[in-house]
C-alpha positions as CSV (number, residue, x, y, z in Angstrom):
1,X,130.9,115.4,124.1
2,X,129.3,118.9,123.2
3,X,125.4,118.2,122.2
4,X,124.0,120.8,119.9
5,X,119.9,121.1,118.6
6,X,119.1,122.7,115.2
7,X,115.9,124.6,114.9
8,X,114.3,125.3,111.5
9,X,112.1,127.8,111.3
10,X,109.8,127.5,107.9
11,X,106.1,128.2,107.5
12,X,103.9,125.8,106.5
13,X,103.0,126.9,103.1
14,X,106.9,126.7,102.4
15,X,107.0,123.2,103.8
16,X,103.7,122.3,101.5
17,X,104.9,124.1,98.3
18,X,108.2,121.4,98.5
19,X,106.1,118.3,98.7
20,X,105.2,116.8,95.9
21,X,101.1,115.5,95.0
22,X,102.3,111.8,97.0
23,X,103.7,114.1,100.2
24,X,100.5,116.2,100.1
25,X,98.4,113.1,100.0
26,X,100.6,111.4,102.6
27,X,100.5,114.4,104.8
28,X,96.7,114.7,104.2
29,X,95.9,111.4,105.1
30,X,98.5,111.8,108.9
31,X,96.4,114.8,109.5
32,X,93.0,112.5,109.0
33,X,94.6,109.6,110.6
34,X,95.4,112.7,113.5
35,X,92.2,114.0,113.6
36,X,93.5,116.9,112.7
37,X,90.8,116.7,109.4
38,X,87.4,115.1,109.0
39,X,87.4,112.7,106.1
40,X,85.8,113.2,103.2
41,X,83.9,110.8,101.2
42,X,86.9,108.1,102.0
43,X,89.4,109.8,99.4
44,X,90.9,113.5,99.0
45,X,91.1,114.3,95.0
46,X,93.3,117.1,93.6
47,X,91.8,120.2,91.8
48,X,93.2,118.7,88.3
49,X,91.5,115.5,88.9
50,X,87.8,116.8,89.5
51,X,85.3,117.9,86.8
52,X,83.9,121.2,86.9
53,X,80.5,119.6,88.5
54,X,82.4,118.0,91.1
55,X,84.4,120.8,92.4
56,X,81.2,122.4,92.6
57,X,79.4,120.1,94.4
58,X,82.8,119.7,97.1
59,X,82.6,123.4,97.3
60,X,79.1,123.6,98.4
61,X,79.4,120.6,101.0
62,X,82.6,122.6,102.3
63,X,80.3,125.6,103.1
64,X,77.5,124.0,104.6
65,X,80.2,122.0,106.4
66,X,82.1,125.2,107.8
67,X,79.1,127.2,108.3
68,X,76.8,125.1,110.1
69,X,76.6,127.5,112.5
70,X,74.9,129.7,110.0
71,X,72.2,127.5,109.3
72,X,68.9,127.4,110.6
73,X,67.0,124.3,112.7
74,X,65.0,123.6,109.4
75,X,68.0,123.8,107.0
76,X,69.4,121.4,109.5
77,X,66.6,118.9,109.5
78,X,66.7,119.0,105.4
79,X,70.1,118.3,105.1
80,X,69.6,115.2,108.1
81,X,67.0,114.3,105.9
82,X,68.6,113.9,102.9
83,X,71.7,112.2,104.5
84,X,69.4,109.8,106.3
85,X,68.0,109.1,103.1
86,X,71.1,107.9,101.9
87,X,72.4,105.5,104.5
């Protein structure tokens, strides 16, 4: 018997935009689970479902998070600081 393959080729925006908020979520959490993404304070919450201070405050942790880099020694050592205060 004949064996045949299909190949789809999408991008990954396409395949995202189809999902709905519970495939997102579900794909979000595979991609933690992965290690593909870091996990953030234990839960991922949609853009609707922040207030204006929190998506301010997730935006600021996501640039000192992808621009560490960036930072200085002493910018590092206050930002240890403050997590170690925390723990």
């Amino acid at each position: 018997m004949p064996d045949f393959s299909t190949e789809i080729d999408i991008e990954p925006w396409e395949y995202i935009s189809a999902c709905s908020n519970r495939e997102v979520d579900e794909l979000i959490n595979t991609l933690i689970e992965d290690g593909h993404l870091d996990k953030f304070n234990g839960k991922v919450v949609s853009k609707g479902d922040a207030s204006l201070m929190s998506e301010e405050w997730d935006e600021a942790l996501a640039k000192i998070r992808n621009s560490k880099h960036l930072l200085s020694i002493d910018d590092e050592n206050v930002i240890i600081n403050i997590a170690n205060k925390l723990v």
